[in-house]
N, C-alpha and C positions, 0 to 999 in steps of 0.2 A: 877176532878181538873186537874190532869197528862193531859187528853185528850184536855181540851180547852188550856193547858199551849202549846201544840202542833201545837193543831189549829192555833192561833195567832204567834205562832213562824212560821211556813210555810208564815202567811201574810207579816210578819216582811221581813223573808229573799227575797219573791218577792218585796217589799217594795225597799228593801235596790238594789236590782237586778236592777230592774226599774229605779231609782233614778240615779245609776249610769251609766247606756243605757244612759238616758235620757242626762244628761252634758256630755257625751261624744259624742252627739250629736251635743249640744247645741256647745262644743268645736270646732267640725269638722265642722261647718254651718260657725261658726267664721273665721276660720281660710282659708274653702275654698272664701269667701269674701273679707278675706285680699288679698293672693293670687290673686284673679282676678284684685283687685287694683294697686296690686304691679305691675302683667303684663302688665297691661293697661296703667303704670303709665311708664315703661320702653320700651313697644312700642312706646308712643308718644314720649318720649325723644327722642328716635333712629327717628323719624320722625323730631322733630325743629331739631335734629342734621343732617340730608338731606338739611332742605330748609337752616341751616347755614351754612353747609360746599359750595351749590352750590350758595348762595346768595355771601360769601367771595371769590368764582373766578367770578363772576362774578364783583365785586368790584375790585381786584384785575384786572380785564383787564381792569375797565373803569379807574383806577389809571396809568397803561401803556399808555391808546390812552391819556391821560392828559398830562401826559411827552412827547409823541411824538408829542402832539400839542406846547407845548411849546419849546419843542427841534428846530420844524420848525418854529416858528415867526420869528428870525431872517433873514432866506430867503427870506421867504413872502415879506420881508420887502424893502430888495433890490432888487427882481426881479421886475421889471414893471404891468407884470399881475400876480403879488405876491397875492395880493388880491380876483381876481377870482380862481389860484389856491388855495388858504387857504378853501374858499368857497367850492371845489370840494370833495378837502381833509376831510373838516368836514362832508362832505355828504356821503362819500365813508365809514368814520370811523362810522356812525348813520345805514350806511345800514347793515353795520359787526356787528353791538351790538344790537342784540336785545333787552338788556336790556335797552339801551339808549335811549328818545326820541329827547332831541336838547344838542348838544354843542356848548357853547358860550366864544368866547375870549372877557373880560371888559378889557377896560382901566384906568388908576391908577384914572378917577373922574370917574369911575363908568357908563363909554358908553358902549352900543353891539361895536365894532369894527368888530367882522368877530361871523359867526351864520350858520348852516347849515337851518337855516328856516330864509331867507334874511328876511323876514317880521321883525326878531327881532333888523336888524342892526340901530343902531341907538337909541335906547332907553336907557332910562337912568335909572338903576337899583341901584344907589348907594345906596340905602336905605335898598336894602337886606340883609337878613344877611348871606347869602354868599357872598356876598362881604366885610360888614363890620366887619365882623370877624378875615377872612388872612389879611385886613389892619392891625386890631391893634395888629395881633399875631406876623405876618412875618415869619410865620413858612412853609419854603416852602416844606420841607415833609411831613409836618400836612394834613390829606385827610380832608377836614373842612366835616361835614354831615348836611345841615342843616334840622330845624324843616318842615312838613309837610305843604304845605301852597298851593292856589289856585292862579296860573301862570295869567299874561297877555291872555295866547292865552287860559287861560279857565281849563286848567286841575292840577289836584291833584297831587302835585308832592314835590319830596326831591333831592335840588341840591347837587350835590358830586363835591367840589372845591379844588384847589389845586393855591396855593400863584404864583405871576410873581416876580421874582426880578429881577433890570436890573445889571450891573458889576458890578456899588457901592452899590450892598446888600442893595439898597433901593426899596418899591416898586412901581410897573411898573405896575400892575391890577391882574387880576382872569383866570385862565380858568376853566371850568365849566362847569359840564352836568349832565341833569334831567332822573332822572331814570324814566324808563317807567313802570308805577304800571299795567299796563294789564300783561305784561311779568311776573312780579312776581305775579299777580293773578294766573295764570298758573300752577307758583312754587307751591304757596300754594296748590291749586286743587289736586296736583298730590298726594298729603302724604293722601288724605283721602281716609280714607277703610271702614268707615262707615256714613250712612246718616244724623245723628245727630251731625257730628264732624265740627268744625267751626278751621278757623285758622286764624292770624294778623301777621302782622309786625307791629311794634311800634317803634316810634323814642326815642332816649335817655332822650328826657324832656319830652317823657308821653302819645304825638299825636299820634293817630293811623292813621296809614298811608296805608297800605290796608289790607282788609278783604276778605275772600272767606267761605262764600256765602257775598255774596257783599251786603251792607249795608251802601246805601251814607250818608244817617244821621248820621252816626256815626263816618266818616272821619273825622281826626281834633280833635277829642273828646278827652278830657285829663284825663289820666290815672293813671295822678305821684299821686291819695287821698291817705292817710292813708292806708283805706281800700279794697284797690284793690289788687288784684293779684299783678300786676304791682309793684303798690306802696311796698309791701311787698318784691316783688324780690328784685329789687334795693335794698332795707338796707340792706337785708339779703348778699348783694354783694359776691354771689355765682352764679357760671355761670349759672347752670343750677337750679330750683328750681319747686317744682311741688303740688298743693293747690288743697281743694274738697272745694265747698262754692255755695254760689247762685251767678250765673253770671253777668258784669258789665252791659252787653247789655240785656238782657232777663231777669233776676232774679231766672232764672231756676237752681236748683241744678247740679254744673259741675264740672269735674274734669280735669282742666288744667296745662299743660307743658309749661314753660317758660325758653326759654336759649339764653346768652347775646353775640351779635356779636360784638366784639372787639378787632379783633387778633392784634397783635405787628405789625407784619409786615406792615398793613396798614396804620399806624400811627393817627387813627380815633380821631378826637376830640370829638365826641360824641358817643356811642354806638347806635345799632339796637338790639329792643329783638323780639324774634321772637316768639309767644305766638300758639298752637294746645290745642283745648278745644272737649269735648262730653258731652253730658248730661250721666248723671249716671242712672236714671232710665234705658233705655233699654240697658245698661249695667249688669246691676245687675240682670234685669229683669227673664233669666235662671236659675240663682242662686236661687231669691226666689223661682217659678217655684219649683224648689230642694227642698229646704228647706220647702214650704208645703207640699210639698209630704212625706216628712221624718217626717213632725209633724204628718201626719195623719196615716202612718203608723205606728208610735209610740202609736200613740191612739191607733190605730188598735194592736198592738202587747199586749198593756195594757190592752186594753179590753177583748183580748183571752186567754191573761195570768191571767187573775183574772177568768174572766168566767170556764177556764179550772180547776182552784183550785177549784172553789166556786163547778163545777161538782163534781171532785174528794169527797170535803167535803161531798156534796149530794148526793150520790149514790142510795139515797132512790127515788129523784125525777130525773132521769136522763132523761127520755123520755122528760118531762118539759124542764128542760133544755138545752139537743140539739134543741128543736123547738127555746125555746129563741137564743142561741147563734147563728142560723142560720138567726133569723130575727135581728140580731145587727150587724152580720155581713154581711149581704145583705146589712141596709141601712149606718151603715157607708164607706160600699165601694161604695156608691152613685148605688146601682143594685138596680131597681125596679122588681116586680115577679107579672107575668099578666097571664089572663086565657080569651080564644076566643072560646065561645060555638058557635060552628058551623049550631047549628038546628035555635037556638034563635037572631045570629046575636049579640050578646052582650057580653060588654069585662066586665072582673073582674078585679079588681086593687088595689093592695095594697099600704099604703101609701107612700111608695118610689117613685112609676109610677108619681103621684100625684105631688109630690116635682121638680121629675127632668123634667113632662111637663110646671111646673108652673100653675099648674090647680088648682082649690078651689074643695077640693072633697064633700063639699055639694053642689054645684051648678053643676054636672054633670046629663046629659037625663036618661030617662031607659036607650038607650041602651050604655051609657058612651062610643060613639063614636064624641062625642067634638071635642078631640085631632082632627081629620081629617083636619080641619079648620089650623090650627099648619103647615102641613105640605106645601111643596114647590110644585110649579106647576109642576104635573108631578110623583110626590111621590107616591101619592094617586094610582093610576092607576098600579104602580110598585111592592106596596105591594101586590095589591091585585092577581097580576101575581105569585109571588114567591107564595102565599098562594096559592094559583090552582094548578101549581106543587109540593109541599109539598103533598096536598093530592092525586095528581094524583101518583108519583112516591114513598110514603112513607118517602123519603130522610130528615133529621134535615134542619129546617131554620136557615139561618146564614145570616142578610142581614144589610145591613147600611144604612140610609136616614138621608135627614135634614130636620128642623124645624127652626120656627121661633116663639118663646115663645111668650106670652103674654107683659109681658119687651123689648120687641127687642130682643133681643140676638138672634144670628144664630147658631144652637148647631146641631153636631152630632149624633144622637144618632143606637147602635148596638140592634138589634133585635135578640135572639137567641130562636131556638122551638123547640119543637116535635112535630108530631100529634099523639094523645088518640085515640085508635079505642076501640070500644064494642065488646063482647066475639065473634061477629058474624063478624066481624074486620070492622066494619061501622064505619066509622070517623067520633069523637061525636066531639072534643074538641082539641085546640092548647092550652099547655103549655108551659110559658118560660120565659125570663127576659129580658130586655131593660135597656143598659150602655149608660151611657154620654162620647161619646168617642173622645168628640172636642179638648180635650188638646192630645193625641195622634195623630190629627190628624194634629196640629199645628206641633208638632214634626217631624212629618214624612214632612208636606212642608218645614219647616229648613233644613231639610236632603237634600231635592233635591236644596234649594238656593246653601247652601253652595257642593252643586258636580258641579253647575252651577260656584260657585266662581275659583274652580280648573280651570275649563277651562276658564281661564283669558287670557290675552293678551301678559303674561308675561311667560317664562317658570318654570316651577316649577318640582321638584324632591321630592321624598319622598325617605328616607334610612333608614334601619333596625338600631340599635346601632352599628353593626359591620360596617354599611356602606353599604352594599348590596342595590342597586337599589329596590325599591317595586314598586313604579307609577311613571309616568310621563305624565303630560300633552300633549294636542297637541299643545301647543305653545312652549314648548322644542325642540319636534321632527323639528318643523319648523326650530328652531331657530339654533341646533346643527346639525341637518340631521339624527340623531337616531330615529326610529322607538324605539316604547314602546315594539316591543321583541326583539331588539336587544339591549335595556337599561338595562331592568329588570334583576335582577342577576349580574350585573358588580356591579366597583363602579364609583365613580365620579372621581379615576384617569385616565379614558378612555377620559375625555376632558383636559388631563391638557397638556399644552403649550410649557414646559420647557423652559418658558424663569423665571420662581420662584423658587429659590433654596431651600433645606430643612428648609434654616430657617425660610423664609416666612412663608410656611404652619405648622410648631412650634409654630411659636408667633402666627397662624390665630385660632387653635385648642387650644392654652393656654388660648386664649380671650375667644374663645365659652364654655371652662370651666369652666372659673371664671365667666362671664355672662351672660351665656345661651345665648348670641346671637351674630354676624359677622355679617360687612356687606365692602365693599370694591370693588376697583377695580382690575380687576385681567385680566388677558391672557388667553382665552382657545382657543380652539381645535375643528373647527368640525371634522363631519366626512372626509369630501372633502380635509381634511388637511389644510383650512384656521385658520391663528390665526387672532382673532380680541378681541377688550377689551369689557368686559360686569362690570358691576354690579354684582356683588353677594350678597345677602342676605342670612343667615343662621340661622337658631332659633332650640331651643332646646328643643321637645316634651318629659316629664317629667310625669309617672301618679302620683295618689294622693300619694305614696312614697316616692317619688322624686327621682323615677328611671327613668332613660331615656331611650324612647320608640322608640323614631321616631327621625330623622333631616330631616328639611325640608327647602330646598333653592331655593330663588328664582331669576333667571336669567333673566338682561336685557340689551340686546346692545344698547353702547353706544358709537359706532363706529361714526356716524353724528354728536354728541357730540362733541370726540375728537378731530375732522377736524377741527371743528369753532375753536375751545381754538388755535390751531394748527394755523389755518388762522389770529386768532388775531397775536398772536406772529409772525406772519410772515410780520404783516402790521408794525408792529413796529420798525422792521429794512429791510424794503424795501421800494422800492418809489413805489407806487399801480399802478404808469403809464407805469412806462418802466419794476416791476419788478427786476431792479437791486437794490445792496446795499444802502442803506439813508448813511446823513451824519455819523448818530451813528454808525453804521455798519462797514463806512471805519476807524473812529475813532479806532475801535478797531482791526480790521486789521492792521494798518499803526502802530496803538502801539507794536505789536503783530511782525510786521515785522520790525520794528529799534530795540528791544529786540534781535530780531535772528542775525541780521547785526552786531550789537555791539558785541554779542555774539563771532559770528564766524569770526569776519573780513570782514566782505563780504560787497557788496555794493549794492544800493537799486534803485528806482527811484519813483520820482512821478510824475505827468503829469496834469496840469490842461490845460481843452479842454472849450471853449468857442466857439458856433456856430456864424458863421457869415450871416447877414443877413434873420436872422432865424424873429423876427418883422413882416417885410413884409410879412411871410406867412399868420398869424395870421389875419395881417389886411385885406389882401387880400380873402384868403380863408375860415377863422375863424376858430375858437380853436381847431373843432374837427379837420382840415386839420392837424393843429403846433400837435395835440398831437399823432396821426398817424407816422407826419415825425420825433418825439421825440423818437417813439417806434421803424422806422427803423436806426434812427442814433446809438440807443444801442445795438439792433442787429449786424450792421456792426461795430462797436469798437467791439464786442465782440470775432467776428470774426476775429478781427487783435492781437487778445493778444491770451495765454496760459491760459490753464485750472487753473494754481498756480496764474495768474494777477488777478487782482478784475479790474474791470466798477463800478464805482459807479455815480449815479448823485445824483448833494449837490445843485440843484436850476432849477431854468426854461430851461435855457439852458444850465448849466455848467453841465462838465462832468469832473472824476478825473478817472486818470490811475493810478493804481499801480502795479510797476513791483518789486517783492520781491526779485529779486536774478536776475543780472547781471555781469557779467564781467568790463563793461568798460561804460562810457557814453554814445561811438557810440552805445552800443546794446539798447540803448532808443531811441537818436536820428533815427535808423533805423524802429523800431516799430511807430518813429511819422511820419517819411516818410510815412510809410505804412496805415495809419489811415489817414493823410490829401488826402492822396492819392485817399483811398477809399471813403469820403466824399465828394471831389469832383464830382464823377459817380452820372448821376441825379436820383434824385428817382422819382417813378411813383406812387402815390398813388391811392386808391382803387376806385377813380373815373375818373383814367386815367389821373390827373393832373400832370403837368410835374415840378419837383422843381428842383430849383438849391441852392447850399448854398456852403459854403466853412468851416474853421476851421482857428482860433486865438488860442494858444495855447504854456504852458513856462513848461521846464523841469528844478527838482532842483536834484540832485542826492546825496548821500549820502555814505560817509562821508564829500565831497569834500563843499557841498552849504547848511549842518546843520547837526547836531548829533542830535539834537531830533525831535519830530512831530510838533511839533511848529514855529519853523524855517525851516522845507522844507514845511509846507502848506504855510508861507507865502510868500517864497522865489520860489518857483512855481507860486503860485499867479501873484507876481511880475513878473516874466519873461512872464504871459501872458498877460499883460496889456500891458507890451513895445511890446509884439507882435502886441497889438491892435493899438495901436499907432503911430507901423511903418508901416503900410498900410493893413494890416489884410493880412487873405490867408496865413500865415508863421506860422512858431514856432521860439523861441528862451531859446537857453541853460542858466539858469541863472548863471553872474557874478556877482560877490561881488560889481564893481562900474559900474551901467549902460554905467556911459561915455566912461568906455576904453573898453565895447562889443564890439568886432572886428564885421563888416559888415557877415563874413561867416558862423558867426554862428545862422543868421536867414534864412530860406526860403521860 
C-alpha cells in the first residue's frame, strides 16, 4: 500500500511540475504577443507622427504662399501688367511647393480671376465649397480644408482656402490651392517598412483622400460609419488612437494607427487624420512559429518526463523501454530512421520516413525507392554521389536536398548516415535518419533578408547599453565619413555638433527612457568637419527582461529638405524677380526703423523710386527684356545705398529706398542725386539691346514730413507723383502744401 501511495505521489508532483511549466508558458506566449502589439502598435504611431508633423509644414507653407498672394493683390492690381505679373507669381510659388498643384485667386461671385494654370481663368466655381464656406464664415485666419472631390481639370484633390476681405471687413473672394495628392503619395510611401502595410489621409468629414498602395476605387469613399476605424477615432476625440479589426478596404484582419491633424496654429476648419494599417497575420506570424514550437517541446518535455518515471517505476522492463522512448522521441521530433542495403538496392523505413515524405507505406515497390520521384531535378544524381563517397572514403553522411511531396509542398529534408561494413569490413548497409529541416531553413533566409535590411539606404548605428559603437552600416560610413573601424568602440559623441547644449540631449535621453524611442532633428558632425542637419531616429532594444541590450539609430540627411523650407520662407518676403525685400519685408524694416528714430532722436528717410518710361520696353522688347532691365535697375540702387539701407520693390516698377540713419535731408537728397544719376547710364541687355529710361521719385524724411510709417509712405508717395507730373526725370523733397514747393527742390 506504502509503495503505490508513493508511486502516485511521484505522478501527482510531475502532474503538478508540468501544469505549472505548462501556464507559464501559456503566460509568456501571451505576454510575448502582447509585446509585439504594443511595439507594432507604437512604431506606427511614431510613423502617422512623421507623415503629421511633415504634412503640418507643409500646410503651414501652403498657408504663408496664401498670405503672400493675398498680401500682393493690391499691387497686381494697380500695376498695368499686374495681372501677367500675379500669373508669373502663381507659377513661380506652384514651382516651389511641391506639395501644391494650382493656386487660384476667386472673386467675391465666385470667378478664377488670376490661376497659375491660365486654362482655369475665368471659370466659375461658386458653388465649391471652398468657396462657399470663407463666404459665410469670414473668417480670414480660418485655413478653410475642404472635403476630397474630383477638379475640373480631372484630378483628385482637397483645396486649402484662405478668406479675401477688402478694408470694410467685407468679402472680396478666396485664395486657394489644391494640394498635390502624388506629393503626399510619397509621404505616405516613405513610413512603410513592411509589404503588407497600407497607409491614407482622410479628410475630417470621413473621404479618403489618398492611399499608398493606391486604390482609385476607394478615393472619396466615406469613412465617418459607426463602424470604422475612422468612425471610432473621431468620438473617441483623441489625437492619436490605434484598433485591431477586419479592414474597411479588404476585410482582412489589421491593426491600424490613426492620428488627427489639427494644430492651433493653422487655424483648420476641418481636421486631416492620417490612418498606417498592416495585416496582422504575418505580423504575428514568428510568434506563432514560437509558440509551436514551445508547444511541441512541452509535449516533448511531457512525454520524456513521464516516459522517464514510468522507466524509473519499471526497472524490470527497462531494455523495453529505452527502445520505446527512442521511438517517441524520434517521431515526435518529426526524425524519421532508414536503412540502405547496399547488396539488394533497397531501403527500410520506419514509419516516421513515411510521414514526413508523405508516402502511403502500403503502397510502396520492393525496393521502397518511390521517394526518388519526390525529389528535385538534379537531387537524384547528388545523392547518389555523396553515397559513392561515403563508401569510398568511410566519412558519416551529412547532406541536405529538397523534395517536392505528393501535396505540393517544397520541403527540406537533412539526411544523416553511417556506413555498416562486415567483420571483413565490406560495406553491407547505410544507416541513419532524415529531418524535415524547412522551417530552419526559412530561419536562416530571414537571417540574411533582414542583414540585407541593415544595409539600407539610410545610416544606421547599433550601441552596447554604455553606448559603445558595435556596427555600423555602409550607408553611415557614406553619410558621416567614418569607416566601420574607425566607428566601432567610440560613441555617438564623435558626431555631435555643438551647436545642442546639455539640455537638449537630457530631455532626448529622458524621452528614449520613458518611451523607448526618439526621433528628431538634430546637428551633427562628419568627419570632414561639415555640420549639416539629419534626422535621427533612436529605439530601445530590450530582451525578454526588459533589460536594455542594444540602441539603435537611424540617420538621415535632410540638408535638401531644409533649403526648400528655407527657400519658401525666403519667397515670402522677397520679390522672386529682383530678389530684393517685398512689400512685408520693408513693412517691417521701416516699422523697426521709426521705433529706433523715435527712440534715439535720430532722423530717417524714405524714398519712393518710380521708373520712367519703363512700358515702352515691355512693349517694345517683351517681358522677358522689362524683367532683365527690372533686375539691373536693383542692382544699380543697390549699389548707390549702404549695407544698413534696404531696396525694396512694392510693384512693377516701383522701388522704395530706405535710409535708416541720416544726418540731415541733404544726406538723402544726395543719395537720390546719386541713383537718378546712375539710372540714367544706358543699360545693355544680354542681347546687346541698348535701353534708356530715367527715374520720378519723392523723398519724405522723418521727423520733419511724419512720425509714423503711415504718413512717410504716403507722403513719399506724394512727393513722387508731383515728381511725375512736373515732367519726370526729377525728385522732389516732400512739403506739407504742394503749392508753396519752392522750384529748387525738384531736379
Amino acid at each position: 500500500m506504502k509503495r503505490l501511495f508513493a508511486r502516485w505521489r511521484l505522478w501527482l508532483l510531475l502532474f503538478v511540475c508540468l501544469s505549472s511549466f505548462g501556464g507559464y508558458l501559456v503566460l509568456n506566449a501571451r505576454h510575448e504577443h502582447d509585446q509585439i502589439g504594443k511595439l507594432e502598435r507604437e512604431r506606427m504611431a511614431a510613423q502617422t507622427k512623421v507623415v503629421a508633423d511633415s504634412l503640418a509644414r507643409q500646410l503651414s507653407a501652403v498657408k504663408l504662399s496664401l498670405r503672400s498672394i493675398s498680401a500682393e493683390l493690391p499691387n497686381w492690381r494697380k500695376d498695368p501688367d499686374g495681372h501677367n505679373e500675379a500669373v508669373r507669381y502663381l507659377k513661380s510659388m506652384d514651382a516651389a511647393m511641391t506639395a501644391v498643384r494650382t493656386y487660384m485667386v476667386l472673386d467675391a461671385q465666385g470667378t478664377v480671376v488670376l490661376a497659375n494654370r491660365e486654362e482655369l481663368i475665368g471659370q466659375d466655381f461658386s458653388q465649391r465649397e471652398y468657396f462657399t464656406l470663407p463666404r459665410q464664415s469670414l473668417g480670414q485666419n480660418t485655413l478653410y480644408i475642404s472635403s476630397p472631390f474630383r477638379s475640373v481639370l480631372g484630378n483628385f484633390v482637397i483645396f486649402v482656402t484662405q478668406a479675401i476681405l477688402d478694408t470694410d471687413g467685407k468679402f472680396a473672394g478666396v485664395v486657394t490651392a489644391a494640394l498635390e495628392p502624388a506629393a503626399l503619395q510619397e509621404l505616405l510611401a516613405s513610413v512603410h517598412y513592411a509589404d503588407d502595410m497600407s497607409a491614407m489621409i482622410v479628410h475630417g468629414d470621413g473621404k479618403i483622400f489618398v492611399l499608398d498602395p493606391p486604390l482609385p476605387e476607394m478615393l472619396g469613399k466615406d469613412l465617418s460609419h459607426p463602424g470604422t476605424f475612422f468612425g471610432q477615432h473621431l468620438r473617441s476625440a483623441s489625437p492619436s488612437s490605434a484598433f485591431e479589426g477586419p479592414a474597411f478596404s479588404s476585410g482582412v484582419p489589421s491593426m491600424s494607427v490613426l492620428r488627427t491633424l489639427q494644430p492651433p496654429e493653422l487655424s483648420m476648419d476641418k481636421p486631416l487624420v492620417i490612418e498606417v494599417s498592416r495585416h496582422t497575420g504575418p505580423l504575428f506570424d514568428l510568434w506563432e512559429h514560437g509558440a509551436i514550437s514551445q508547444f511541441f517541446a512541452y509535449l516533448l518535455l511531457s512525454f520524456f518526463s513521464m516516459i522517464g518515471l514510468l522507466v524509473y517505476q519499471r526497472q524490470q522492463s527497462r531494455q523495453r523501454a529505452n527502445n520505446q522512448r527512442l521511438k517517441l522521441a524520434t517521431e515526435a521530433a518529426c526524425v524519421g530512421i532508414w536503412e540502405f542495403n547496399l547488396s539488394q538496392r533497397r531501403y527500410l523505413w520506419d514509419s516516421a520516413m513515411f510521414e514526413l515524405f508523405g508516402l502511403d507505406p502500403k503502397a510502396h515497390n520492393e525496393r521502397n525507392d518511390d521517394w526518388h520521384q519526390l525529389l528535385l531535378p538534379g537531387e537524384l544524381e547528388r545523392i547518389k554521389n555523396v553515397t559513392r563517397a561515403v563508401i569510398r572514403t568511410r566519412e558519416p553522411m551529412d547532406l541536405t536536398f529538397q523534395i517536392r511531396r505528393p501535396d505540393g509542398e517544397l520541403r527540406y529534408m537533412r539526411n544523416r548516415a553511417a556506413l555498416h561494413c562486415d567483420d571483413v569490413d565490406v560495406p553491407k548497409r547505410l544507416i541513419g535518419t532524415t529531418e524535415d529541416v524547412t522551417q530552419r531553413k526559412t530561419l536562416e533566409a530571414d537571417l540574411r533578408v533582414a542583414a540585407t535590411a541593415f544595409d539600407c539606404q539610410e545610416g544606421i548605428v547599433v550601441t552596447d547599453p554604455t553606448l559603445r559603437i558595435l556596427r555600423v552600416n555602409r550607408a553611415f560610413s557614406v553619410l558621416l565619413g567614418y569607416t566601420s573601424e574607425e566607428a566601432v568602440g567610440q560613441t555617438p559623441k564623435l558626431l555631435q555638433s555643438g551647436r545642442h547644449g546639455s539640455d537638449f540631449y537630457a530631455a532626448m535621453w529622458a524621452d528614449i527612457e520613458h518611451h523607448g524611442a526618439w526621433q528628431g532633428e538634430i546637428w551633427n558632425r562628419r568627419k570632414n568637419g561639415e555640420v549639416f542637419p539629419e534626422w535621427l531616429s533612436i529605439s530601445v532594444v530590450r530582451n525578454d527582461e526588459g533589460t536594455v541590450t542594444h540602441y539603435v539609430g537611424t540617420h538621415t540627411d535632410i540638408t535638401l529638405r531644409k533649403a526648400a523650407e528655407d527657400e519658401i520662407k525666403h519667397l515670402a518676403f522677397y520679390d522672386p524677380l529682383t530678389r530684393l525685400p517685398n512689400r512685408r519685408l520693408l513693412q517691417d524694416r521701416l516699422n523697426q526703423a521709426v521705433i529706433h528714430a523715435r527712440r534715439s532722436d535720430a532722423r530717417m528717410a524714405l524714398m519712393f523710386i518710380d521708373l520712367d518710361r519703363f512700358k515702352p520696353v515691355n512693349d517694345l522688347f517683351g517681358h522677358r527684356a522689362g524683367d532683365e532691365l527690372l533686375q539691373a535697375v536693383a542692382q544699380r540702387l543697390q549699389d548707390c545705398v549702404r549695407e544698413s539701407d534696404t531696396v525694396a520693390r512694392i510693384g512693377g516698377d516701383e522701388f522704395v529706398v530706405l535710409l535708416p540713419n541720416i544726418e540731415a535731408a541733404q544726406d538723402a537728397v544726395h543719395v537720390m542725386e546719386k541713383i537718378q544719376a546712375a539710372l540714367r547710364l544706358v543699360f545693355t541687355l544680354s542681347d546687346g539691346t541698348l535701353v534708356n529710361i530715367s527715374s520720378s521719385a519723392g523723398i519724405a524724411v522723418y521727423p520733419e514730413h511724419g512720425s509714423d510709417e503711415a504718413s512717410l509712405l504716403a507722403h513719399a508717395d506724394a512727393a513722387m507723383y508731383q515728381a511725375k507730373t512736373s515732367g519726370r526725370d526729377r525728385f522732389v523733397l516732400y512739403q506739407p502744401d504742394p503749392l508753396q514747393a519752392p522750384p529748387a527742390s525738384a531736379t
